[in-house]
C-alpha positions as CSV (number, residue, x, y, z in Angstrom):
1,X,86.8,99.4,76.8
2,X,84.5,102.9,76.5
3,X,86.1,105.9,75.5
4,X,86.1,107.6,79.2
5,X,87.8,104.6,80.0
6,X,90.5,105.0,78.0
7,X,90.4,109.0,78.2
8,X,90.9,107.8,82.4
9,X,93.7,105.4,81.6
10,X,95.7,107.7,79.0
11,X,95.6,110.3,81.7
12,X,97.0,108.3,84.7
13,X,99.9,107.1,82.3
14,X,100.3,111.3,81.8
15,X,100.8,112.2,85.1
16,X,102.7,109.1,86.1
17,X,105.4,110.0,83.1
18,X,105.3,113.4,84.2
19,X,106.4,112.8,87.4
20,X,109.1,110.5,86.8
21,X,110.7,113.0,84.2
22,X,111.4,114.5,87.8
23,X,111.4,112.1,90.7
24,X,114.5,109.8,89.4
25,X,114.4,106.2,90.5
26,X,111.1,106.7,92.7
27,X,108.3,105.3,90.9
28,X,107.1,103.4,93.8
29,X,106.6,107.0,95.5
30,X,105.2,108.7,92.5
31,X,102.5,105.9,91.6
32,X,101.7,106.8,95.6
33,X,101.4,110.2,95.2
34,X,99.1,109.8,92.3
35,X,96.8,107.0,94.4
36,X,96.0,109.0,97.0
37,X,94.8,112.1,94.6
38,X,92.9,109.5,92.9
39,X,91.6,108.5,96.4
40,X,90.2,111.9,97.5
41,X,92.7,111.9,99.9
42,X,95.4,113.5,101.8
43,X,99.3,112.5,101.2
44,X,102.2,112.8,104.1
45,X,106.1,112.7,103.0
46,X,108.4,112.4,105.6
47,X,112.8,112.1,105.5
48,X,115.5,113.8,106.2
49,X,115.9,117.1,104.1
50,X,117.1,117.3,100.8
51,X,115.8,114.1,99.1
52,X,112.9,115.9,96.6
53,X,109.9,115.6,99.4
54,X,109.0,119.1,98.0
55,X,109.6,118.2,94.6
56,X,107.5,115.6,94.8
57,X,104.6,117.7,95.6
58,X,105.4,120.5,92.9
59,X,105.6,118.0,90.5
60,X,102.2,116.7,91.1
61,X,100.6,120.0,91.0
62,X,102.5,121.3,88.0
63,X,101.1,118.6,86.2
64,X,97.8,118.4,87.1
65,X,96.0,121.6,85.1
66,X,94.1,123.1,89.1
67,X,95.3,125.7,91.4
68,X,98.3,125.4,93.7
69,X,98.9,127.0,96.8
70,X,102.1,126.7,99.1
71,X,102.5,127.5,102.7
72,X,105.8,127.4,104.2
73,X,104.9,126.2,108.3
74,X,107.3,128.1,110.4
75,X,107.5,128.8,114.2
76,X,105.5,132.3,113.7
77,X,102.7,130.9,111.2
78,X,99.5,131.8,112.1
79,X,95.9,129.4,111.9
80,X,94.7,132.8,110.1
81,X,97.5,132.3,107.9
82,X,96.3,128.9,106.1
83,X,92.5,129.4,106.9
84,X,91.5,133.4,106.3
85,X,90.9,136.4,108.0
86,X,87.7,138.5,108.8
87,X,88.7,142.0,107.6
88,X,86.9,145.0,108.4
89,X,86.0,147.2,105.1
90,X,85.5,150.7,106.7
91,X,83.5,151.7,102.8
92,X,80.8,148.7,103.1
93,X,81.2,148.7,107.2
94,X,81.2,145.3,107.5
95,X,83.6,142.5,107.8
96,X,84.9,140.5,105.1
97,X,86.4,137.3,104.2
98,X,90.2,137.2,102.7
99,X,90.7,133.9,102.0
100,X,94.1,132.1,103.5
101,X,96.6,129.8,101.5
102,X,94.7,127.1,101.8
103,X,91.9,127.9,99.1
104,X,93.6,126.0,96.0
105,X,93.0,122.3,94.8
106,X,96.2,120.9,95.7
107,X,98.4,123.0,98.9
108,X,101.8,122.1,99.2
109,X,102.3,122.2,103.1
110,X,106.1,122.4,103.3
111,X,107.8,121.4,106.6
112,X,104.0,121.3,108.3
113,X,105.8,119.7,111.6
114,X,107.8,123.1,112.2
115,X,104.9,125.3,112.9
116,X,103.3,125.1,116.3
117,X,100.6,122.4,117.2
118,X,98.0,125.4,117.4
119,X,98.8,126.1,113.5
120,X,98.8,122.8,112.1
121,X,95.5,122.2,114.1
122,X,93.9,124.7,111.2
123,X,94.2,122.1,109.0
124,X,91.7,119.4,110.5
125,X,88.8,120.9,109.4
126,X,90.1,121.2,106.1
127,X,91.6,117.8,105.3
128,X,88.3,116.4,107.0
129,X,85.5,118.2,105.6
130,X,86.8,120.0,102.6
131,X,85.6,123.6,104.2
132,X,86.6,126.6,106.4
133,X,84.8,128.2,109.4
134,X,86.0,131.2,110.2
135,X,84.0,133.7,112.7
136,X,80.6,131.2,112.8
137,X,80.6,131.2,108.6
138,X,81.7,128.3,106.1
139,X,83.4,128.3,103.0
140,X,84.0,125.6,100.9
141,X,87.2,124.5,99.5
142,X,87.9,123.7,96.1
143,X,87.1,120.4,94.5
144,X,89.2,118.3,94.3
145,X,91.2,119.5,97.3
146,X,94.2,117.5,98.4
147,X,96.8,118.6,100.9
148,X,100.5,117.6,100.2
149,X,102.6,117.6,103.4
150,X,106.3,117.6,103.9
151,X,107.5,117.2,107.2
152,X,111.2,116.5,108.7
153,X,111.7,113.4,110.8
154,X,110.8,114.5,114.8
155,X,114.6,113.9,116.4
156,X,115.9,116.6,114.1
157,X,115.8,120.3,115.8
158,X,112.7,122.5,115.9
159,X,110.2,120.6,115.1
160,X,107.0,119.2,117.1
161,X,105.5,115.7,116.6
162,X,102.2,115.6,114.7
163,X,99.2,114.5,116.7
164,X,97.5,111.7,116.4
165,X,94.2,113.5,115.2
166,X,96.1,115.2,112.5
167,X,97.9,112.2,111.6
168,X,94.9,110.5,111.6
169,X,93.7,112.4,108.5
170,X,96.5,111.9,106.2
171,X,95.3,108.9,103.9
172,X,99.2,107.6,103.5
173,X,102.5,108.3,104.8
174,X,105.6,107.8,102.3
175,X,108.9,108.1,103.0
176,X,111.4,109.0,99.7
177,X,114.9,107.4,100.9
178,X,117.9,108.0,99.3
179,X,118.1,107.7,95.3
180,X,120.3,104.7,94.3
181,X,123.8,105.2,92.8
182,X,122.6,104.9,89.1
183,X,119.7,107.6,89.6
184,X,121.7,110.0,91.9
185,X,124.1,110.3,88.9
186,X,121.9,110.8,86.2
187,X,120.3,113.7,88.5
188,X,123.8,115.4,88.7
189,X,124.5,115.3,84.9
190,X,120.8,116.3,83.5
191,X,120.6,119.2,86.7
192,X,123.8,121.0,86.0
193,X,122.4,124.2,83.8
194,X,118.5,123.6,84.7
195,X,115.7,122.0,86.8
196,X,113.7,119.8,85.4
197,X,110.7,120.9,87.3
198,X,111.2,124.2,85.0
199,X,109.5,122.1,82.0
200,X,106.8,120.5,83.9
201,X,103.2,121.6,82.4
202,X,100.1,120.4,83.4
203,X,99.1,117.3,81.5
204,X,95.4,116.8,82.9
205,X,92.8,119.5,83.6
206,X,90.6,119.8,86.4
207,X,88.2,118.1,85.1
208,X,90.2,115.0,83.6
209,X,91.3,114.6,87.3
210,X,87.3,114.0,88.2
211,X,86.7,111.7,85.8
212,X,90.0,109.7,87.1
213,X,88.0,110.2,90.9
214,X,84.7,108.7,89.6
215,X,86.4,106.2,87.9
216,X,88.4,105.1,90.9
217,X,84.7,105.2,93.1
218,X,84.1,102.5,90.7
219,X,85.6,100.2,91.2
220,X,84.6,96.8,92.4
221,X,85.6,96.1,96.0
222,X,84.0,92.6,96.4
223,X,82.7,91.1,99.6
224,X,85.6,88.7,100.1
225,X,88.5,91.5,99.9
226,X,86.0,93.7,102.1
227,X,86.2,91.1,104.5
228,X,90.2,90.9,104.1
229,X,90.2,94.9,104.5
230,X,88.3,94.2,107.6
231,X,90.4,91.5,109.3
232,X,93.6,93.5,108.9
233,X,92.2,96.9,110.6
234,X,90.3,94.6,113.3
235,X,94.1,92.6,113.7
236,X,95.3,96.2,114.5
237,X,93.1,97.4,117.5
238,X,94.0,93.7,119.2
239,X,97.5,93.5,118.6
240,X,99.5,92.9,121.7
241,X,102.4,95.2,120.6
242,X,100.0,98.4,119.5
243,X,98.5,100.5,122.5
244,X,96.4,102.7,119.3
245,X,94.6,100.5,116.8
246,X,93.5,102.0,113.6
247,X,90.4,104.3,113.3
248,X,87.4,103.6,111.2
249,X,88.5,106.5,109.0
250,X,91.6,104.1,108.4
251,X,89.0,101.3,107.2
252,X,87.7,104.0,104.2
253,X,91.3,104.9,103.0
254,X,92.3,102.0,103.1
255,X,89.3,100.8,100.9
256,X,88.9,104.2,98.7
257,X,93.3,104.1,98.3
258,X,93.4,100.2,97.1
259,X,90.4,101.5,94.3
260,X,92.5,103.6,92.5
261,X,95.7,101.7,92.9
262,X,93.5,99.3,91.1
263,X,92.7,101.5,88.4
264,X,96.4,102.7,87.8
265,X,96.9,98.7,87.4
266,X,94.4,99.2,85.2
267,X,91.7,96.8,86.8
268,X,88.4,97.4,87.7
269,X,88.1,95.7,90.9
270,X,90.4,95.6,94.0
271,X,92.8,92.3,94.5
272,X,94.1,91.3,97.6
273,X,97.6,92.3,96.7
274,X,96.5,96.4,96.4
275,X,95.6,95.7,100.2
276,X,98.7,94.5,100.6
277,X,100.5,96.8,98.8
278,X,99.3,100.1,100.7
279,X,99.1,98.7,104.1
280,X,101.9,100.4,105.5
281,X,101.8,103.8,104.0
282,X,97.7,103.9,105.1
283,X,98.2,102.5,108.6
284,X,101.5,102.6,109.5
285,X,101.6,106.3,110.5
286,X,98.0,106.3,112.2
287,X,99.1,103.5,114.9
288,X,100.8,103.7,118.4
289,X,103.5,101.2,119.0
290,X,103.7,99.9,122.8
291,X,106.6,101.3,124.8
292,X,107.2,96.9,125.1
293,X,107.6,96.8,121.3
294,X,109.9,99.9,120.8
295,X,112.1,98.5,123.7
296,X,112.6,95.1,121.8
297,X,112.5,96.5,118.2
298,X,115.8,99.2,118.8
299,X,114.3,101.3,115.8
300,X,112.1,104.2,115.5
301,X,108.6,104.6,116.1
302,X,107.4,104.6,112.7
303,X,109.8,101.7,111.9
304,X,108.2,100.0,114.4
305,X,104.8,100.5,113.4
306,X,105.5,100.1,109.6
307,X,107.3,96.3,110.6
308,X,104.1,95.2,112.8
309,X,101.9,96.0,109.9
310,X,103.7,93.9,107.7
311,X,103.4,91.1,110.1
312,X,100.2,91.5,111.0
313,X,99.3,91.8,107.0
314,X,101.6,88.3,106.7
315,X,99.8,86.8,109.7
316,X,96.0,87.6,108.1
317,X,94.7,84.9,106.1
318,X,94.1,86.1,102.3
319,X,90.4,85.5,101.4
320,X,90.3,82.3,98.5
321,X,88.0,82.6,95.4
């Protein structure tokens, strides 16, 4: 093993600790959280308030040594509000740009289902392209730039469903659930005079988190699981209980989120299982259940989906050596 490789390996097992000084009981969630910043990608939490979704996502970027930005989506939030603003300088006489919220490496986007379609709509380029156009000119974002999302489930008042495009760019979708009995108490006895988030420090700079990004590009995703990877998607945009398949763009999570849940296993190719493993969180939230299936299943629509993914994942033969 080279020394970056253990510099890469020492620095997941940082952040990881980090955030489960924190997050009690959730390590499933937290090893998430740190995939998809691995992954280059984008990370949606969605539950009923008051179960740490916005913990999570100070936790991770407390401990991660970039800038953090947080934006609070609300009813009256404006696009110019996350992107920028042209502002007219009467001394120079010309317009110029003040950058918006959501110029930092990792933006905390609290409640992003409470703010109007229009508003969360200022995100696409973003989460897409890594850039800003505002008045015909680009800016770039920061690199790395990952967007943290917390969003209330859609029957509970004031909020508006995410659409399908924006959806579409979130590499996973967790959901925290209650802590169990045994966690839930040690969070009452250790939170009484202070939070722990107050101790959190970054434990990785900027540029540790690349190296962990071009070690994940790394890794190995052999012909055989590509072909597995494939199969599932293609199982997806045929199924008879799915009126919306998922998107190519699914395909390269997918792929780019089981190579660094790979290299927090510390491997340096993809198995089978990782595939496994992240199907629901990557697809789970980008597919349409039929009206059929939600009539048969009782449950919600995200239940629905996350249940024929698994089946459908069951179903799919796994590729032999």
């Amino acid at each position: 093993m080279t020394t970056v490789e253990t510099d890469v390996r020492e620095g997941v097992r940082r952040i990881l600790r980090s955030l489960e000084t924190v997050i009690d009981g959730k390590p499933e969630v937290s090893a998430m959280a740190l995939t998809v910043l691995l992954a280059e990608g984008h990370l949606l939490i969605e539950d009923v308030p008051g179960v740490g979704k916005t913990m999570l996502a100070k936790t991770l970027a407390r401990s991660v040594g970039g800038t953090v930005s947080r934006i609070q989506f609300t009813p009256d939030l404006l696009p110019s509000d996350v992107t920028g603003v042209s502002v007219y300088d009467q001394g120079s006489g010309q317009f110029e740009f003040k950058p918006g919220a959501v110029f930092a490496n990792l933006v905390i986007g609290d409640e992003i289902n409470r703010a109007s379609p229009k508003t969360q709509s200022a995100l696409l380029e973003c989460m897409e392209e890594g850039q800003v156009t505002v008045d015909g000119r680009t800016w770039r974002l920061p690199d790395p730039f990952m967007v943290v999302a917390t969003q209330n489930p859609v029957e509970m008042d004031g909020t508006y469903a995410l659409p399908e495009a924006q959806r579409d760019r979130f590499m996973a979708s967790v959901s925290m659930g209650y802590p169990d009995p045994q966690a839930e108490l040690a969070m009452l006895r250790s939170r009484e005079a202070s939070s722990p988030l107050d101790a959190v420090r970054p434990v990785v700079s900027m540029d540790e988190v690349q190296a962990m990004i071009a070690a994940a590009r790394a890794i190995y995703l052999s012909p055989a699981v590509e072909q597995y990877l494939l199969a599932i998607i293609t199982a997806t945009r045929s199924h008879p209980d799915l009126r919306l398949g998922a998107s190519p763009r699914a395909t390269l999570q997918l792929a780019r989120a089981a190579k660094a849940r790979a290299l927090l296993e510390g491997r340096d190719f993809v198995l089978p299982d990782d595939l496994e493993s992240l199907a629901v969180a990557v697809l789970a939230h980008r597919i349409l259940p039929s009206r059929q299936a939600l009539g048969r299943s009782g449950t919600s629509e995200s239940d629905t989906a996350a249940e024929i993914v698994r089946g459908i994942v069951t179903e799919t033969p796994i590729p032999r050596a």
